[in-house]
C-alpha positions in Angstrom: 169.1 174.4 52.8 168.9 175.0 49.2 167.0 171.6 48.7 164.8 172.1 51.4 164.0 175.5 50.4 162.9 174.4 47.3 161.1 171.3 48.4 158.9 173.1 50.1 158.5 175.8 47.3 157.5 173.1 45.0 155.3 171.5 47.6 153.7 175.5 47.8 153.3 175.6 44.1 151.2 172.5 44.3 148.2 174.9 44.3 148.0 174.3 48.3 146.8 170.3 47.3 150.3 168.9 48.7 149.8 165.1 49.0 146.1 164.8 48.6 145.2 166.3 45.4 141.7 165.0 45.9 140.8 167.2 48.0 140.3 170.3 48.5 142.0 172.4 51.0 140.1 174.5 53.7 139.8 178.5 53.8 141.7 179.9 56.6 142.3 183.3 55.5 139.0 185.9 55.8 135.9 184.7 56.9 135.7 181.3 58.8 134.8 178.2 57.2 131.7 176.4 57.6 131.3 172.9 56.8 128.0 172.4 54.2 125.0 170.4 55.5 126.0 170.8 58.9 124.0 172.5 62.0 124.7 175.9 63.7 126.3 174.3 66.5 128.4 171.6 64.9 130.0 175.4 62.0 130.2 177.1 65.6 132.6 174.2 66.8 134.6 174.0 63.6 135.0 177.6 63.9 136.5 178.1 66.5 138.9 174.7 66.0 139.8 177.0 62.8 140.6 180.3 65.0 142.8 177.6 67.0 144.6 175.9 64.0 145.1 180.2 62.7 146.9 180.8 66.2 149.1 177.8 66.1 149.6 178.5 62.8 150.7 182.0 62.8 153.5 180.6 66.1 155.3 177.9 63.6 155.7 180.5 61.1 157.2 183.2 63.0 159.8 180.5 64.7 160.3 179.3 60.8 160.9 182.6 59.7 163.1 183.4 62.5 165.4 180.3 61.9 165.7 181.7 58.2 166.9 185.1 59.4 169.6 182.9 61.6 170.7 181.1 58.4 171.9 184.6 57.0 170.9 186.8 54.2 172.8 184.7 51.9 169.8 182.1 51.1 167.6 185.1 50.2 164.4 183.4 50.5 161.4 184.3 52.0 160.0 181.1 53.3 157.2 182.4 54.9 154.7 182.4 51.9 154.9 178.7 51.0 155.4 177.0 54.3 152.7 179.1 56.1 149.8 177.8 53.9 151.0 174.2 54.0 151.6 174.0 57.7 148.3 175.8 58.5 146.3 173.2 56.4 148.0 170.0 58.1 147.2 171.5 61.4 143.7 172.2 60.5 143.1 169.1 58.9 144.5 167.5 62.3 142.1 169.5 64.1 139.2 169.2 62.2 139.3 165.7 62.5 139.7 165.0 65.7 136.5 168.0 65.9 134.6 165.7 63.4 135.4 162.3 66.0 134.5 164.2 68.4 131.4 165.3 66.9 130.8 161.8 65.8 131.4 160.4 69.2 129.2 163.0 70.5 126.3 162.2 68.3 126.6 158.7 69.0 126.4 159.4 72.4 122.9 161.3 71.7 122.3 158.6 69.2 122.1 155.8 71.7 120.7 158.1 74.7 117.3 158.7 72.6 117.7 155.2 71.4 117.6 153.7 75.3 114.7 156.8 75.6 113.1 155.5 72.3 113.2 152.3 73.7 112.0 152.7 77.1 109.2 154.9 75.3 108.7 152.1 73.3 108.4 149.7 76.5 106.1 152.2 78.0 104.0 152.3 75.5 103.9 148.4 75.3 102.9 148.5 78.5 100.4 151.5 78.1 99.0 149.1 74.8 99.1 145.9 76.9 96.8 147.9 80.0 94.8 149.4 77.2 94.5 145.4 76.3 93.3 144.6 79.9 91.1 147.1 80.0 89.5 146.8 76.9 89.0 142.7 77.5 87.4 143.6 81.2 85.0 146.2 79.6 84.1 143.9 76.7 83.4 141.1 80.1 81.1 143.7 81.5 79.4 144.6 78.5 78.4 141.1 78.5 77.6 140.8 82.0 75.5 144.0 81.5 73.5 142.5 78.0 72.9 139.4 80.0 71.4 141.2 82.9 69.6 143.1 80.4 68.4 139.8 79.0 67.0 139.0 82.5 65.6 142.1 83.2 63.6 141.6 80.0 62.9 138.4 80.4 61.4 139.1 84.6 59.6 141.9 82.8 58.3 139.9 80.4 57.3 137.6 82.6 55.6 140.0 85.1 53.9 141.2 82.4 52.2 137.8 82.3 51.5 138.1 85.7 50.0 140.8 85.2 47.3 139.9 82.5 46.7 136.8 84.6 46.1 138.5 87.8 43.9 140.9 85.9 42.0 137.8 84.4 41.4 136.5 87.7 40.5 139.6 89.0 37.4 139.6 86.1 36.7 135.7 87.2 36.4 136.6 90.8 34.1 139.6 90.3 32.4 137.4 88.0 31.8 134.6 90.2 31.0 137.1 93.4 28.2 137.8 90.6 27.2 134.7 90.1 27.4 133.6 94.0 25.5 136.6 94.8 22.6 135.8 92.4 22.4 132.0 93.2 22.5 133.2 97.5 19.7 135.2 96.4 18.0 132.2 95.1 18.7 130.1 98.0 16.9 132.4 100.0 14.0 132.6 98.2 14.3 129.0 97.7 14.7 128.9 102.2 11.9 131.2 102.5 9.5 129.0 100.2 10.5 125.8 102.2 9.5 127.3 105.3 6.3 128.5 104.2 5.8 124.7 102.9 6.8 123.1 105.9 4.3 125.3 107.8 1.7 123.4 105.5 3.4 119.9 105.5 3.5 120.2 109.3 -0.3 120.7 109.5 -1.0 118.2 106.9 1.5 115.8 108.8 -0.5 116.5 111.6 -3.9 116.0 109.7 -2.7 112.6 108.8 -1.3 112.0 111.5 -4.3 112.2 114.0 -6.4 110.0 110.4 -3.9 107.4 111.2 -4.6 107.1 115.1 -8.0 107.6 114.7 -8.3 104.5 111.9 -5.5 102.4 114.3 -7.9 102.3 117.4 -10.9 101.8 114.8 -8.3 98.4 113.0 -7.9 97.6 116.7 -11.5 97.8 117.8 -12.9 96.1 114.3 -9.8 93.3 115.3 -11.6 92.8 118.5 -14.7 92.2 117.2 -13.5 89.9 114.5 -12.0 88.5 117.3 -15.1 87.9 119.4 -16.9 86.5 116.1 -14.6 84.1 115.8 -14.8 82.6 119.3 -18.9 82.9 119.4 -18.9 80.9 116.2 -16.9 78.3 117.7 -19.4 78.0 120.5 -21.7 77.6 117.9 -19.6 75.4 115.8 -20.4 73.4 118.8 -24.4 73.5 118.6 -25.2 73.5 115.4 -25.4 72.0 112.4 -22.5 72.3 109.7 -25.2 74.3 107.4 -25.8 76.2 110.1 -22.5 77.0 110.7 -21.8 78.1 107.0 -24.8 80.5 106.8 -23.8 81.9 110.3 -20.1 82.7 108.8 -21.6 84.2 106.0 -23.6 86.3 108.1 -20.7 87.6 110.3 -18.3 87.9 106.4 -20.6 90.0 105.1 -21.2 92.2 109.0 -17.0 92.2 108.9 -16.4 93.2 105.0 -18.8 96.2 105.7 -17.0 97.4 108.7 -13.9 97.7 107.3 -15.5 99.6 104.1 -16.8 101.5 107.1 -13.2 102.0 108.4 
């Protein structure tokens, strides 16, 4: 008992380091510890794992001290100073890492929940970008289909336009050659109503001549007659007389004929 006694008061005198000088050991005693660079939550945890580590604790020292008494009052020594420190830190150090493993496992656990949320965010907004995609291509086709109808548009207005100044221009020609037919009608009239006054006047003269013509047929018919009868008396003659007689007798009806038709 004597060796183990003072085991674990050299062990105690160690500073409270035991077998891990590097590092340090946690405050149990007074306030409760909370771990630096940590959040409220995860100190509130380690808390109370601390409070739990204090209890259990506290129960191995009582039951250690208890054995002591049973030893007898020879040994002397009051083993619950060094072995209450020690046994409080191994349990706490127990304690605080399963806390931490848990903590760990616990963040992981968040960790890859928002990562599968990150990710699905990240799909969604793929899919968002790839719609906004779609969309973006059909308004970019329908801003062309809407500059090329504007193209047409202008290019029917232009072209009415055209129309326009052409059916305007041959709104001037037709008033101008209404104008024109309208003065050359009124010169056909005058034109129709001087060729009916002359035909008036042609129809007399027509007439005039007309009856001049008649009137110098019958007299060419009668004078033919005559001629005519000339001719078949100087044959009779032709018969009685002499040749010279005959020649001065033709001159005689010559010169009666030539005179008649002057006459004529």
């Amino acid at each position: 008992m004597e060796t183990g006694t003072s085991r674990l008061a050299d062990e105690s005198e160690d500073n409270g380091l035991g077998k891990y000088p590097n590092r340090e050991s946690p405050e149990v005693e007074g306030e409760p510890h909370v771990l630096p660079g940590t959040n409220a939550a995860i100190a509130a945890v380690v808390n109370d794992i601390q409070n739990a580590d204090t209890t259990k604790a506290s129960k191995v020292i009582s039951s250690t001290s208890a054995m002591n008494s049973s030893l007898g009052s020879a040994l002397n020594i009051d083993t619950s100073g060094p072995v209450h420190p020690k046994v409080k830190k191994r349990s706490s150090r127990k304690e605080l890492k399963r806390a931490v493993d848990t903590i760990g496992n616990s963040l992981t656990a968040i960790s890859a929940g928002q990562s599968l949320q990150l990710q699905d965010q990240a799909g969604q907004l793929r899919e968002c970008h790839e719609n906004l995609n779609d969309h973006s291509s059909q308004l970019r086709e329908q801003s062309n289909r809407f500059q090329n109808l504007d193209d047409q548009l202008r290019s029917h207005s232009d072209l009415l336009q055209k129309q326009e100044i052409t059916l305007n221009q041959l709104r001037q020609d037709n008033r101008a050659l209404r104008g024109s037919l309208q003065r050359v009608l009124q010169s056909l009239s005058q034109v129709i109503t001087i060729l009916r006054k002359s035909n008036k006047g042609d129809k007399r003269a027509l007439r005039s001549t007309k009856k001049r013509a008649e009137r110098e047929l019958k007299e060419f018919k009668s004078a033919d007659k005559t001629t005519k009868v000339l001719k078949r008396s100087l044959k009779s003659l032709d018969r009685v007389l002499t040749p010279a007689d005959v020649v001065g007798v033709q001159q005689v009806a010559g010169g009666k004929s030539e005179g008649q038709e002057q006459e004529g």
